[in-house]
C-alpha positions as CSV (number, residue, x, y, z in Angstrom):
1,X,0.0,0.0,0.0
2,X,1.1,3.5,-0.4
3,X,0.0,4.4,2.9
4,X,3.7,3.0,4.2
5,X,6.1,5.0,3.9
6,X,9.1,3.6,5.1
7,X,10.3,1.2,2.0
8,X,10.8,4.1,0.5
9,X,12.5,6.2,2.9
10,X,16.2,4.7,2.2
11,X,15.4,5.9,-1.6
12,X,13.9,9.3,-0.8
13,X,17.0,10.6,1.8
14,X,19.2,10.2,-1.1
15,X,17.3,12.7,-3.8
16,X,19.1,16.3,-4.2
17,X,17.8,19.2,-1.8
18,X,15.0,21.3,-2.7
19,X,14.8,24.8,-3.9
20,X,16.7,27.3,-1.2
21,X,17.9,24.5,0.9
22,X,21.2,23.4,1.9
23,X,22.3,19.7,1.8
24,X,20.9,17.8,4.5
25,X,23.2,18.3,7.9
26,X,25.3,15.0,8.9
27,X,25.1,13.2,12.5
28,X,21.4,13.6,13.3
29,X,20.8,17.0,11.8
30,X,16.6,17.3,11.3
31,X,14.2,19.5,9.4
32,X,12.8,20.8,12.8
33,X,16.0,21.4,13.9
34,X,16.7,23.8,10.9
35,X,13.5,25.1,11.3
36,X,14.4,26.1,14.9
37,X,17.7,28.3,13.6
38,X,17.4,32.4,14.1
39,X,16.1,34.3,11.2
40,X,18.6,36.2,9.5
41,X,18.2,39.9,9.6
42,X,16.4,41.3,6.4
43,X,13.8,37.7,6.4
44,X,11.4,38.1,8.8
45,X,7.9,39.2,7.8
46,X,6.1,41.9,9.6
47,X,3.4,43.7,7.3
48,X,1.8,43.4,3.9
49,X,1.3,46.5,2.1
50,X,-1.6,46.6,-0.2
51,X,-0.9,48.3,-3.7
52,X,-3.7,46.8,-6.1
53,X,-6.6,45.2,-7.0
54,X,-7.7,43.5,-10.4
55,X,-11.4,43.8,-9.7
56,X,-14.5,42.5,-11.4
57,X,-14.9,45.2,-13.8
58,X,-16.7,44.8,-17.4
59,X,-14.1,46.6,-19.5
60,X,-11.1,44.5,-18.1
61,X,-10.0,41.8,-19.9
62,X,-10.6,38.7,-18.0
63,X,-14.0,39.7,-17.1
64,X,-16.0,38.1,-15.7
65,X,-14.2,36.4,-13.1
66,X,-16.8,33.8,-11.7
67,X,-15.1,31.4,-9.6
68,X,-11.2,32.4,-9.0
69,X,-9.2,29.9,-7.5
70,X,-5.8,28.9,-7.2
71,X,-2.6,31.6,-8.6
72,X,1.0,31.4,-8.9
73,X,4.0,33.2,-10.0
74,X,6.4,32.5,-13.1
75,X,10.0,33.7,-12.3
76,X,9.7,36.9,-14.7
77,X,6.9,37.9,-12.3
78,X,3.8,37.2,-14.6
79,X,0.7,36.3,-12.5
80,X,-1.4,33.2,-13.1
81,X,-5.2,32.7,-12.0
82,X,-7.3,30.4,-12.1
83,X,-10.8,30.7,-12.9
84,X,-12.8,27.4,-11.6
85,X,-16.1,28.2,-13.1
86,X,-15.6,29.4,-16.1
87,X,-13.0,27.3,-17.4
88,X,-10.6,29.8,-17.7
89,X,-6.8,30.2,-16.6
90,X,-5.5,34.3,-17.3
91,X,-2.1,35.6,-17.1
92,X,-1.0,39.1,-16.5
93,X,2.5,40.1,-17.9
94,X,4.0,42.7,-15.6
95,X,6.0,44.3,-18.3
96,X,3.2,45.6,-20.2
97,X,0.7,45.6,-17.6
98,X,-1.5,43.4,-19.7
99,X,-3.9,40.2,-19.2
100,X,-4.0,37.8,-21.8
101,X,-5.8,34.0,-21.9
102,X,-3.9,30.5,-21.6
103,X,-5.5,28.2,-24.5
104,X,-8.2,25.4,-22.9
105,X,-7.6,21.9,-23.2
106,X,-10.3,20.1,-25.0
107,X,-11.0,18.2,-21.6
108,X,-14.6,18.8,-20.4
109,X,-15.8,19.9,-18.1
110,X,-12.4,21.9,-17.4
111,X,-12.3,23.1,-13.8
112,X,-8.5,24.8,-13.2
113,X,-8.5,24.8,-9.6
114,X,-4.4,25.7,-9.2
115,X,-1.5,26.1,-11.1
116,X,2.1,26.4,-10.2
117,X,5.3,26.8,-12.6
118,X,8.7,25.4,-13.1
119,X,10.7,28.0,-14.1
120,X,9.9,27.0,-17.9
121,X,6.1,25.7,-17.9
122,X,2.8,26.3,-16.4
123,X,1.0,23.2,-14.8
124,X,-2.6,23.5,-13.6
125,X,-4.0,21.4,-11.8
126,X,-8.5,20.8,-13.8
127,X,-10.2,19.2,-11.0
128,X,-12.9,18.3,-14.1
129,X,-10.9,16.3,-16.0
130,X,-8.9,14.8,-12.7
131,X,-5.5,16.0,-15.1
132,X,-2.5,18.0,-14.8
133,X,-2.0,20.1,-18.2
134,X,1.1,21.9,-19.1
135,X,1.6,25.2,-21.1
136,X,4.4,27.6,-22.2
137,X,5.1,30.5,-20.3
138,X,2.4,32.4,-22.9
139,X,-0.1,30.2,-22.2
140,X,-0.4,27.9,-25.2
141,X,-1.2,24.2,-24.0
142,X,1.5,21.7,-24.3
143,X,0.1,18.1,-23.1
144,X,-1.3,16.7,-20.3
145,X,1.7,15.8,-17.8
146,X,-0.7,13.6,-15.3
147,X,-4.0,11.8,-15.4
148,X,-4.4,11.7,-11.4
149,X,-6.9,9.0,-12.1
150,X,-4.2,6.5,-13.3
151,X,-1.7,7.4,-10.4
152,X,-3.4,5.4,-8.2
153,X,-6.4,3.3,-9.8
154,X,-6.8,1.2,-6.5
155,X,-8.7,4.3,-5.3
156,X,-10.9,7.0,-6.6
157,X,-8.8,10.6,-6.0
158,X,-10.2,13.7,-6.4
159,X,-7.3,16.6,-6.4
160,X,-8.0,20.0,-4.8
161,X,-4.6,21.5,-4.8
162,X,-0.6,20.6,-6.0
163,X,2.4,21.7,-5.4
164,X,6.2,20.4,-6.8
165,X,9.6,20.9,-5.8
166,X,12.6,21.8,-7.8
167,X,14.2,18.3,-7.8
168,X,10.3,17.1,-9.4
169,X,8.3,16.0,-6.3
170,X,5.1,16.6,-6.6
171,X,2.3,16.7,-3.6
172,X,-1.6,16.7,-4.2
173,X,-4.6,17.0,-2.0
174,X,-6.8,14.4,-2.9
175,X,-10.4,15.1,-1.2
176,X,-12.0,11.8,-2.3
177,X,-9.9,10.0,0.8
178,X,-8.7,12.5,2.8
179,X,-5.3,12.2,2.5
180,X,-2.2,13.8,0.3
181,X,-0.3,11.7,-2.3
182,X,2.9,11.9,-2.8
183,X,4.6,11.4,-6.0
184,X,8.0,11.0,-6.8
185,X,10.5,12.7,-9.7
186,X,9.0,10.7,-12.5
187,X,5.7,11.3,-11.3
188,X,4.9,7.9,-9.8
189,X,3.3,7.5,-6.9
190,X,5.4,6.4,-3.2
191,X,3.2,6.8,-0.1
192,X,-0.1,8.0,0.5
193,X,0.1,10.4,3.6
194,X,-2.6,10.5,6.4
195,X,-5.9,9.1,6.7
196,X,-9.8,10.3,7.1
197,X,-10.5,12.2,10.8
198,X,-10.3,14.6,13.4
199,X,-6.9,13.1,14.8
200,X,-3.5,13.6,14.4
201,X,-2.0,13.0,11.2
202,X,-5.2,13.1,9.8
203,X,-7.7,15.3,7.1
204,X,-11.2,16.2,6.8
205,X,-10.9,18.1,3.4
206,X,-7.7,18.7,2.5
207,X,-7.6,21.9,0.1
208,X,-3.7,23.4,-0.3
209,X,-0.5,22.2,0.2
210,X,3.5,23.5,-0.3
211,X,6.9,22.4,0.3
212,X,9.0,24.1,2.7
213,X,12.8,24.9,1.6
214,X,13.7,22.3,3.8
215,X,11.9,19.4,1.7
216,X,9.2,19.4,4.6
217,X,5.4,19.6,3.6
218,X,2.6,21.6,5.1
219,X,-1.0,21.0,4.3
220,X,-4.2,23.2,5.0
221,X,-6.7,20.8,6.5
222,X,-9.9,23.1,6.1
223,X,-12.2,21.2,8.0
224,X,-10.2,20.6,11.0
225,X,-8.9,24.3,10.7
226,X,-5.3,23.4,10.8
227,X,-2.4,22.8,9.2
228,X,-0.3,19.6,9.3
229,X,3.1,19.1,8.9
230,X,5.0,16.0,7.5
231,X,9.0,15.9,7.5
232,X,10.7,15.5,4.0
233,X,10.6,11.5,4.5
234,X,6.7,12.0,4.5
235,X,6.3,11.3,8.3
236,X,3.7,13.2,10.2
237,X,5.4,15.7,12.9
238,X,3.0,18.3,14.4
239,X,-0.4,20.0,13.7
240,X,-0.8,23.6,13.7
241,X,-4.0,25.5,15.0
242,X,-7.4,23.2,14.9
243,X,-10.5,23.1,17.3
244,X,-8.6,21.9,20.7
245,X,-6.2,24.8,20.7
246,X,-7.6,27.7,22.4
247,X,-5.8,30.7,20.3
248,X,-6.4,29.2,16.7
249,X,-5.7,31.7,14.0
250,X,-7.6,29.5,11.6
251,X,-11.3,29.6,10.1
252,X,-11.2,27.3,7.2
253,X,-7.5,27.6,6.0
254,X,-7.1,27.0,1.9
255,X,-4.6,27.8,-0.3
256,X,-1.1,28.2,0.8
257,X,2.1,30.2,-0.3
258,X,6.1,29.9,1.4
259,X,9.0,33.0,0.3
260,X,12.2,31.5,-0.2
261,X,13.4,32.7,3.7
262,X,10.5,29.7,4.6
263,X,7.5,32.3,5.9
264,X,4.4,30.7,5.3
265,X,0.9,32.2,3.9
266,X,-2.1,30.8,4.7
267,X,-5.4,32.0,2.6
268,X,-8.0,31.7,5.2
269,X,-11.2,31.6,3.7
270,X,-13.7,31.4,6.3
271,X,-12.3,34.2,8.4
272,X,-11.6,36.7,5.6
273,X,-7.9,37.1,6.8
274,X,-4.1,36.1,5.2
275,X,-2.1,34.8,8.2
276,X,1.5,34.9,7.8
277,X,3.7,32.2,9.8
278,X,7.5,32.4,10.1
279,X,9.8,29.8,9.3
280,X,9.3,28.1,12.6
281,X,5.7,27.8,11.7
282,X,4.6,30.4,14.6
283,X,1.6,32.7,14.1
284,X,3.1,36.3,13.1
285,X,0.3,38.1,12.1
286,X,-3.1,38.3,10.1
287,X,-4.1,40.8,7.5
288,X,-7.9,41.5,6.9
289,X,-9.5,44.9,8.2
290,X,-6.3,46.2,9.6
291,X,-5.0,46.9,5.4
292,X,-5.8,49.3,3.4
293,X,-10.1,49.4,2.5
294,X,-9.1,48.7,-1.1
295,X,-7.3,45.2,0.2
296,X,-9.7,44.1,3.0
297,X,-9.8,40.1,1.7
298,X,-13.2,38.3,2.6
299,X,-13.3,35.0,1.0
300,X,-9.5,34.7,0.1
301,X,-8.7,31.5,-1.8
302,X,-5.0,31.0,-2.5
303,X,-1.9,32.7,-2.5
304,X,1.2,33.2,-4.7
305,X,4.7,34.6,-3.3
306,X,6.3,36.8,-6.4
307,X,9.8,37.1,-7.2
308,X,9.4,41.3,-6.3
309,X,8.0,40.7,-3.0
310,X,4.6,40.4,-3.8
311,X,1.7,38.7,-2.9
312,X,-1.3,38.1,-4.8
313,X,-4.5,36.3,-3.3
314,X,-7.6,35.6,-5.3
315,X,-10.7,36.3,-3.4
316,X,-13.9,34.5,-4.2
317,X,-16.3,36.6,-2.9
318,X,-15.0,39.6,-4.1
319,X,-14.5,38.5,-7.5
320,X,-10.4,40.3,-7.8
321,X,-7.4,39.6,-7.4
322,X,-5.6,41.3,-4.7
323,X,-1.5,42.6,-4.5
324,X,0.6,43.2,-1.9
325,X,4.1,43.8,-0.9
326,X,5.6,42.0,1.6
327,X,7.6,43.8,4.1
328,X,10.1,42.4,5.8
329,X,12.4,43.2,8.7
């Protein structure tokens, strides 16, 4: 079964480091423990600045937006979103300031629910056609990278969210059984992690998930409004926030977003806010009525870390798209 994971935790120790991380320290060195180091000057997040919005307006491009869900950012700083209900995936190239469309796959019914990029490609992730497509940086399709529903055929998956690492792992939220899959460099699958619950190392609907730079994984676990951590082995290490604790930050938590110093940021969508976490996974701050009027989130859906220091969140309810600048001390 793929629920074990340790015949292939020999295999996975071996693989190169991920994206901003250091080789793996010798003599007993853990993820936690590098988690645990003091923030270097200049990394630590303490405000988000709003600067714009891409509202729901008849004469913009992408109108309307219907269902906005998941976003992401290319390395040249063009913006991706995801538009669930309408079967739409927009782009919006900063150096002209323009929105264009990404071509749709002839899957129906096509639901792009998130999308992330590789530093050459855009993947999104249609929850309708249980598929991972793949398109050029100007948003003409490619091929279908992954048919979800072949990963695993023991089992009926539904995806909600991905997310891949530099060296080609790739995580996704699968709905159907509660639990994330985790896939390795050529895309097949290793271990399924968790199970259905209210208990540790468990999900009831799993909807976002992201590696740290450490190779570690965090998932948003909406309906135990939490997130849960697995080490970069795929073993479950702690929860964050949920119904027992007594100061939880988190209303339904959803799409998810980490900088490359290891801040975390959580779209929460059932308490209107964007909470950011530092690299120890410790509750900084929320954003919500405190930011500008303009920026006030209230159904925030996912988030995307830029390579300016921005962050964009697409917000259901308010049919836009949202921008910030992170500022850090």
């Amino acid at each position: 079964m793929l629920r074990t994971a340790a015949f292939m935790a020999f295999f996975l120790a071996a693989w190169p480091t991920v994206q901003g991380c250091a080789p793996a320290p010798q003599g007993g060195g853990s993820a936690s423990a590098q988690r645990t180091a003091t923030p270097r000057p200049g990394t630590t997040v303490v405000a988000l600045e709003f600067m714009e919005s891409f509202e729901n307006e008849p004469s913009a491009a992408y109108y309307p937006f219907a269902g906005l869900a998941g976003c992401a950012y290319t390395d040249d700083g063009t913006l991706v979103v995801c538009d669930e209900d309408r079967g739409k995936v927009h782009g919006f190239d900063p150096s002209n300031r323009r929105w264009y469309e990404f071509d749709t796959p002839a899957a129906r019914p096509y639901r792009p629910i998130d999308a992330l990029t590789d530093g050459f490609k855009v993947l999104v992730l249609d929850r309708g056609g249980q598929a991972i497509y793949r398109f050029n940086l100007g948003g003409s399709y490619l091929d279908r990278l992954l048919d979800v529903r072949t990963v695993d055929p023991a089992v009926r998956t539904e995806p909600s969210a991905f997310a891949m690492d530099r060296d080609g792992r790739m995580i996704i939220a699968d709905v159907a059984e509660q639990q994330l899959l985790l896939l390795d460099t050529f895309l097949e699958p290793t271990m399924r992690l968790g199970d259905p619950g209210v208990g540790d190392d468990q999900f009831s609907d799993p909807v976002g998930v992201v590696f740290l730079p450490d190779g570690s994984i965090v998932a948003s676990d909406r309906g135990n409004r939490r997130l849960v951590l697995y080490g970069r082995l795929g073993f479950y290490e702690q929860s964050i926030g949920g119904d027992i604790e007594r100061d939880n930050h988190f209303g339904a938590p959803q799409g998810l977003a980490v900088d490359l110093h290891g801040n975390l940021f959580v779209a929460d969508r059932g308490n209107g806010l964007i909470h950011v976490l530092d690299r120890r996974l410790r509750h900084l701050f929320s954003a919500g009525p405190d930011v500008a009027l303009a920026g006030i989130p209230l159904a925030p859906m996912d988030v995307a870390v830029g390579p300016d220091r921005t962050l964009a969140v697409t917000d259901r309810a308010r049919r836009a798209v949202l921008v910030f600048r992170i500022i850090y001390e």
